[in-house]
Structure formats: structure tokens, C-alpha cells
C-alpha positions in Angstrom: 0.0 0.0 0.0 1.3 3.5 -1.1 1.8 6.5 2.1 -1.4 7.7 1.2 -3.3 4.6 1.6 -1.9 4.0 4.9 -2.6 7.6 6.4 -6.0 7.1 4.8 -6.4 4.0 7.2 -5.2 5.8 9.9 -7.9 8.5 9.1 -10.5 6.2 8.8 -9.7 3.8 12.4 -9.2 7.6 14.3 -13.4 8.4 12.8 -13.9 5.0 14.9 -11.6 5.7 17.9 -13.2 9.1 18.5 -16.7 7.8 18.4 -15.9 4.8 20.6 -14.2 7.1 23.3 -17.3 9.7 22.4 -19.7 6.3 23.6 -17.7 5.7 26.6 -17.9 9.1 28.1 -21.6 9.4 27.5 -21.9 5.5 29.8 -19.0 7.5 32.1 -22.0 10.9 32.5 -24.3 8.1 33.5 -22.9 6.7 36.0 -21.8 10.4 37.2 -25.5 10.7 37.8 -26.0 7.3 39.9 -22.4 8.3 42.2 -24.2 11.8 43.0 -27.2 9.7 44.1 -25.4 7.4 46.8 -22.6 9.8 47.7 -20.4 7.2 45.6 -16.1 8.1 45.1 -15.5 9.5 41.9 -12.0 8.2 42.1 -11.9 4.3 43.0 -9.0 2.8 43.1 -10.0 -0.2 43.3 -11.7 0.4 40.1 -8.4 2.3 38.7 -6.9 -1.5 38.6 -9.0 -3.3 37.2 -8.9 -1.1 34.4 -5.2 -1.3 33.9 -4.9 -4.8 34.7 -7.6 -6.1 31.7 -5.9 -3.4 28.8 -2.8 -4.9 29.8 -4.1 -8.7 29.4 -5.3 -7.1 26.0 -2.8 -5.6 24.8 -1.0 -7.9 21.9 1.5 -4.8 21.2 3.0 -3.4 19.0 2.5 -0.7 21.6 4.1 -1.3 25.1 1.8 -2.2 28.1 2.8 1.6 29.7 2.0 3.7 25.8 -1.9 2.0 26.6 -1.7 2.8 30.3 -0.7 6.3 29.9 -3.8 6.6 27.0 -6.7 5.1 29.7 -4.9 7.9 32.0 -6.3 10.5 30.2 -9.0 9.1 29.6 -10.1 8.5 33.2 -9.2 12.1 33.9 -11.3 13.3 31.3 -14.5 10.8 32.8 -13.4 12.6 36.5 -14.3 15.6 34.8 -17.5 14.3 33.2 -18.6 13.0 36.8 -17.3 15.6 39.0 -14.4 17.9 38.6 -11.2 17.0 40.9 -9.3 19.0 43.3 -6.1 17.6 44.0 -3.7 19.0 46.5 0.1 18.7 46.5 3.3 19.9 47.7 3.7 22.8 45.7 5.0 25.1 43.8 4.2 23.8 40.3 6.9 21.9 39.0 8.0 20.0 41.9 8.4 16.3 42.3 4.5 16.2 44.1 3.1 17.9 40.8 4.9 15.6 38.6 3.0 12.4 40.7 -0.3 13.6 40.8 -0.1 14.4 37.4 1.2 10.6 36.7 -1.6 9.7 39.0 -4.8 11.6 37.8 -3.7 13.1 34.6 -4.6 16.2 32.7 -8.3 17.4 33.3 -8.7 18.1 37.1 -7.7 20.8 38.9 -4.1 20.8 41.1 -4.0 22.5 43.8 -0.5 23.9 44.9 -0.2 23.4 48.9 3.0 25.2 50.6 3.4 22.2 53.0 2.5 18.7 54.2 0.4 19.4 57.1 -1.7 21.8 55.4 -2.3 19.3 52.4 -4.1 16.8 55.0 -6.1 19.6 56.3 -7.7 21.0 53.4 -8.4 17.1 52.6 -10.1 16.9 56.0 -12.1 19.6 55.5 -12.9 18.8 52.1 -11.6 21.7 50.3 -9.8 19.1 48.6 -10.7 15.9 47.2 -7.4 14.2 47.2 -4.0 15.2 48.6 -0.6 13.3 47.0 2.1 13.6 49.6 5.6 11.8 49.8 5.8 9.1 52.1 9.7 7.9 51.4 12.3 7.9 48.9 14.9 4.4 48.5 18.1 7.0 48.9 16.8 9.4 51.3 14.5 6.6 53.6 10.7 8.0 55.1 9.6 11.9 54.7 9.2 13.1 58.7 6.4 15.8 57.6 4.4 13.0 56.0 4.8 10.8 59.1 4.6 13.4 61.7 1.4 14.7 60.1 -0.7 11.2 60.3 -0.4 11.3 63.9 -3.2 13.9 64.4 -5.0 13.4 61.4 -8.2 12.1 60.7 -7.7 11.1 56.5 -6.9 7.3 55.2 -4.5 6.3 52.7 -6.3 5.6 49.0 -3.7 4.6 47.0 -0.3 4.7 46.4 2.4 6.5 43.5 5.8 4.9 42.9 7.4 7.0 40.8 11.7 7.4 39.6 13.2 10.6 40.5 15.3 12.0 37.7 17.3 14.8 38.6 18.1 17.5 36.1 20.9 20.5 35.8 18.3 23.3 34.0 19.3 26.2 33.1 19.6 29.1 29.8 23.0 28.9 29.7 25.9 26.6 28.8 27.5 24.6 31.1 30.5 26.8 31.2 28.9 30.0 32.3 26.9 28.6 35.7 28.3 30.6 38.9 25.1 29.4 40.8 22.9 26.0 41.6 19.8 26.6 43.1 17.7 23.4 44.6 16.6 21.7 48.1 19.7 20.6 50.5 18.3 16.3 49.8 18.7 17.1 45.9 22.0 17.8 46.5 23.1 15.2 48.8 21.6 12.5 45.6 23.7 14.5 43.1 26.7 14.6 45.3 29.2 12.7 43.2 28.0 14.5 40.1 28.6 18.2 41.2 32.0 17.3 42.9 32.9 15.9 39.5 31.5 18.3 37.2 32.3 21.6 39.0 35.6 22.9 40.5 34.2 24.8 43.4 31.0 24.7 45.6 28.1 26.4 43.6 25.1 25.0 45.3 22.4 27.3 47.2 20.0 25.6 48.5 16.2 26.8 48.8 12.9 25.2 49.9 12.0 23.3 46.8 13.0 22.5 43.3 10.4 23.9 41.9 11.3 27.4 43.3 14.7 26.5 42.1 13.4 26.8 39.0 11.5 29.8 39.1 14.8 32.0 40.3 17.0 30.1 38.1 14.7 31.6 35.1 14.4 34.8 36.7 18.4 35.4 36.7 21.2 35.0 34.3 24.1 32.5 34.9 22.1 30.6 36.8 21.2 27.0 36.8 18.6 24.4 39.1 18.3 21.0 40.1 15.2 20.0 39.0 12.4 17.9 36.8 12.1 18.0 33.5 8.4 19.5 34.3 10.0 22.5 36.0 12.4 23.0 32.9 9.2 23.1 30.8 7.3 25.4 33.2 9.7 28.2 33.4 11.2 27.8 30.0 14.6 26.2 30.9 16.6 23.8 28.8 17.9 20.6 30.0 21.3 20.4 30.1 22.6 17.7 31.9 19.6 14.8 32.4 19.8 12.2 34.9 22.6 13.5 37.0 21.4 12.0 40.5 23.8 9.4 42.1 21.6 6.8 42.3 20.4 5.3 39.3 17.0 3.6 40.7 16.1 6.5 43.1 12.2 6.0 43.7 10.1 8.1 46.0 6.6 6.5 47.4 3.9 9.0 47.4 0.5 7.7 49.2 -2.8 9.1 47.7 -5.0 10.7 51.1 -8.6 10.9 50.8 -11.6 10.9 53.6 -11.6 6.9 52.5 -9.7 3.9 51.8 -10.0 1.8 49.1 -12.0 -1.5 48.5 -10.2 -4.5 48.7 -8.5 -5.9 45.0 -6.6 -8.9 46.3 -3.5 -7.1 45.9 -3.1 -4.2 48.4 -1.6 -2.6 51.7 -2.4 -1.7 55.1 -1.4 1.0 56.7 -1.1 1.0 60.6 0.2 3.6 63.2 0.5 2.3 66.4 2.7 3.8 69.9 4.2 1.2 72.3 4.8 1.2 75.8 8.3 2.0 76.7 9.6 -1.1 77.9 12.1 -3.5 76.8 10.5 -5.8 74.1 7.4 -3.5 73.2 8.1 -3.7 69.4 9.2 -7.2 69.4 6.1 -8.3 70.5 4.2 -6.2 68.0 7.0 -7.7 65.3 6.0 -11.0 66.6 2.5 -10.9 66.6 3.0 -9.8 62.6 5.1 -13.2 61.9 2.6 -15.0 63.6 0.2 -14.4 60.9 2.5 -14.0 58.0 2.1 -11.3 56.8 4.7 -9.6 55.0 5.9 -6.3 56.2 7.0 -3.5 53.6 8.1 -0.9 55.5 8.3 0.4 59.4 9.4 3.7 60.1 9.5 5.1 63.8 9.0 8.8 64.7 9.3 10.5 68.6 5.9 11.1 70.5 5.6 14.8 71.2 3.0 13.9 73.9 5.2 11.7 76.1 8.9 11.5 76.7 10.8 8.6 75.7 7.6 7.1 73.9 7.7 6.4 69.8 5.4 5.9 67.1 5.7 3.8 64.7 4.3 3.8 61.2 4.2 0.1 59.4 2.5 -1.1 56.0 2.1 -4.3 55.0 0.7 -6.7 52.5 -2.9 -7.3 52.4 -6.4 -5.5 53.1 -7.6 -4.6 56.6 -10.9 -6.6 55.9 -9.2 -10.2 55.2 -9.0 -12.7 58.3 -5.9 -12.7 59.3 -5.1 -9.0 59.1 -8.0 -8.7 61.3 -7.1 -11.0 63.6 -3.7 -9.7 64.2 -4.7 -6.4 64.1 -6.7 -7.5 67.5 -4.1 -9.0 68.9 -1.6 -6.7 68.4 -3.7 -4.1 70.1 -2.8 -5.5 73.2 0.6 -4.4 73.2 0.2 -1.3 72.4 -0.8 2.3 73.9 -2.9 3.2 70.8 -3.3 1.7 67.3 -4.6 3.8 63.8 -5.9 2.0 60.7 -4.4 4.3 57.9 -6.2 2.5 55.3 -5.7 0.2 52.4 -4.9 0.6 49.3 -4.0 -1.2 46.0 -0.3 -2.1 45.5 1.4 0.2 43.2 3.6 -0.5 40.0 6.9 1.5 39.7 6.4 4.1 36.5 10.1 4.6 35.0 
């Protein structure tokens, strides 16, 4: 077949693609209409994987499982809309690390809200100025987020679902390589970018400021001056990339954990969330830790944090495999009560993919 033929087939299957996505949204308005009714999520999950999980059982290529993943994305955004437009909230400014996860995590067509800090993202979700908040929970070089952790303790939101996402780090700038006096970005960018700077730059040229994003914005703002950044803050204030990938680590991942007023419905692959405070007393976690490999269950992370209530005293935030409703997490959840001062269910949520 000639070019022309083909591009005429492409044409003709995009007439069919357009009125087959024009057919879904009108079913997606619908059921808009029956979620009003019963006060029903407009985000679920639960709902979220099963989607992904059957395209990707469908998919026979040429495109790659992530190309279709990435399409149904925007797609459900654009049926979030349909139903009810989103507010998201994040760690802000635009451009930062957050941004870039709720985007990967909702898409284009809701509505980001920029939030100047952690503890203020789970209080407009509690008072429902926000639907959803996106907040780091730990990153594999830098280990858990304190804010994050800190904030859970006196907050009433769950835990919905959960971003894994790699952290690229990116030297942006308007100039060439030769003519940066100055590095703007947060003190923890640095520290992963370490090696890199030592070796790239004679002298020290690192400032450090409250986040990349604002890095950024003041390395747009003046000449000779370069950030630390993602490549969505390069694109947002018009900077070019001119080193990619400079962090020390090559698999650095940050976590990010989805908050809402609910959990999620069980999928048969998810997390639990607990936050719990111990006695202090020798043994106190142990028995806890016990308790856990009692039941099998397989622990996935355990992060402690100071009380601020009581000397000496610790919480400690734990996930772990499996959904607060089956048996035997309830069960041990019961019996690990008993050693402890006080015990949250966070929530649970789906288990999450790593997106490159």
C-alpha cells in the first residue's frame, strides 16, 4: 500500500476511535449521575486496577503495556471531569516532584492545587476543600519523609492509594554549562547529586532553597544561573535541560501515598497502613514484630517517629501486605492491640507498579 493509503487507514480507524471514546464518556456521564445519588467516590481505586490490569491482558503490542496505560490515563481524567471535577492537592510550587505524581496519578483534566506544606495538604483534605491530597511518604536513597509521618499522627484522612514513581534529577538552566556561577535546589537534591557536582564543577556552587520547583523559578528569573530540577519544571519556566539524569543513584524512587476521607475497596493485591505507639519497655516492638510473623504477613516498611505527647515514647508507622478486611489481618490487628498504647488504621490501598 502506497503512504497515502496507509494515512487514509489511519484517518478512517481515528473516525472509529473518537466515536468509541465519544460512547464511553456518554456511559462515564451516567454513571456520574448514579455516584451523586449514593454519595459514591468519583476516584476508586479499586476500580483504577481493574482497568489497567484487563488493557494490559489485551494488549498484543505493537504498543508497550505503559503507551496504553498512559492513553486510559487521560481518559479517566477526562471521565473525572465528566462526573465531577477534581481537586487535588500537593506539595507545591508547580513543578516539583509532588506535581509531577499527581499528574502521573490523575492526569490532565482536574484541577491541582498547589499546597505550601504537608500538614496543610491533610487539612484542606479533611475539610474537604480538597478531594485528594498526593504527599511523599519515602524515597529508597533518602528513607521516610518526617512531615508526612509526623502529620498522620493527628490526622483524621486514610490512605487511597499509592504512586511509585523514579526521581530524575536535572541540571536546567539558559546557559551553557561553562557559564553557571550558581545551583539553586533543596539541601536532599544535592546530597543524591553529590558525586556529580564534585565531579563536574571545581568549586562549591550549590544554594540551597525550599524546593525544586522554586529553584526553578529563580534560576529563570536570573542570568548564569542554573537548578536542580524535573524536567516538568524546565518546561514550566522555559529552561533547557542540560545535563539529564545527574542523580547518584540510578533507581532513586520516592513512594507517594494518595489521602482521601476513605480507603479503598479490597483488589486482592493491596496494603495496610497501621500507626500504632508502644509502651516504653524493653520488648514492646518485638512483640508487635511477633505478633506480625505469627500471621505471616509480609511487612513492607516500618518507620518510627518521637511522640511529642510523652517522653521517651515512639510511634511507629508500618504497611504491610494485604487488606484490613481479610482474616488474618483482622485478627492480628486484634491481637496486636494489646501491646500497644494506641493503634490507627491508615487504610488500604491497591499495590502500586513502579512508573520509569
Amino acid at each position: 500500500m502506497s503512504l497515502e493509503d496507509l494515512r487514509k487507514n489511519i484517518n478512517d480507524i481515528d473516525i472509529k476511535l473518537v466515536e468509541l471514546i465519544s460512547e464511553r464518556a456518554r456511559v462515564v456521564v451516567e454513571i456520574g449521575k448514579v455516584k451523586q445519588g449514593n454519595n459514591g467516590q468519583i476516584f476508586a481505586p479499586d476500580r483504577e486496577k481493574q482497568i489497567f490490569e484487563t488493557i494490559t491482558k489485551l494488549n498484543k503490542g505493537p504498543l508497550p503495556d505503559k503507551c496504553l496505560v498512559a492513553i486510559w490515563r487521560e481518559i479517566m481524567s477526562g471521565s473525572f471531569f465528566l462526573e465531577r471535577p477534581l481537586r487535588i492537592g500537593f506539595l507545591g510550587p508547580e513543578g516539583s516532584f509532588s506535581h509531577a505524581a499527581s499528574m502521573l496519578k490523575f492526569g490532565q483534566s482536574v484541577e491541582y492545587e498547589p499546597i505550601t506544606d504537608i500538614h496543610s495538604i491533610f487539612g484542606e483534605v479533611s475539610k474537604g476543600h480538597c478531594d485528594y491530597g498526593v504527599v511523599p511518604i519515602e524515597n529508597s536513597a533518602g528513607g521516610g519523609v518526617i512531615e508526612t509521618l509526623d502529620a498522620f499522627v493527628d490526622s483524621d484522612v486514610s490512605i487511597c492509594s499509592e504512586v511509585q514513581m523514579a526521581i530524575h534529577h536535572n541540571l536546567l538552566a539558559n546557559c551553557s554549562l561553562e557559564k553557571i556561577e550558581k545551583i539553586y535546589s533543596k539541601p536532599e537534591i544535592f546530597s543524591q547529586c553529590k558525586k556529580w557536582l564534585s565531579s563536574t564543577f571545581e568549586e562549591n556552587k550549590t544554594i540551597a532553597v525550599a524546593s525544586s520547583a522554586k529553584a526553578a523559578q529563580m534560576a529563570a528569573e536570573e542570568p548564569n544561573t542554573a537548578a536542580i530540577g524535573s524536567a516538568v519544571a524546565g518546561e514550566l519556566y522555559g529552561l533547557n535541560l542540560v545535563c539529564e539524569n545527574i542523580e547518584d543513584i540510578a533507581n532513586n524512587v520516592t513512594r507517594f501515598f494518595v489521602i482521601a476521607k476513605e480507603d479503598a475497596k479490597k483488589t486482592g493485591e493491596d496494603k495496610t497502613a497501621i500507626l500504632f505507639s508502644t509502651a516504653h519497655k524493653a520488648g514492646a516492638l518485638a512483640d508487635v514484630l511477633d505478633v506480625i510473623r505469627k500471621f505471616k504477613i509480609n511487612l513492607t516498611n516500618i518507620e518510627s517517629r518521637p511522640s511529642k505527647k510523652r517522653q521517651w515514647e515512639y510511634y511507629f508507622f508500618m504497611d504491610f501486605l494485604g487488606h484490613r478486611t481479610d482474616e488474618n489481618i483482622i485478627n492480628a490487628l486484634d491481637e496486636v492491640r494489646q501491646h500497644c498504647l494506641q493503634l490507627s488504621t491508615l487504610g488500604s490501598f491497591p499495590q502500586s507498579k513502579l512508573v520509569m
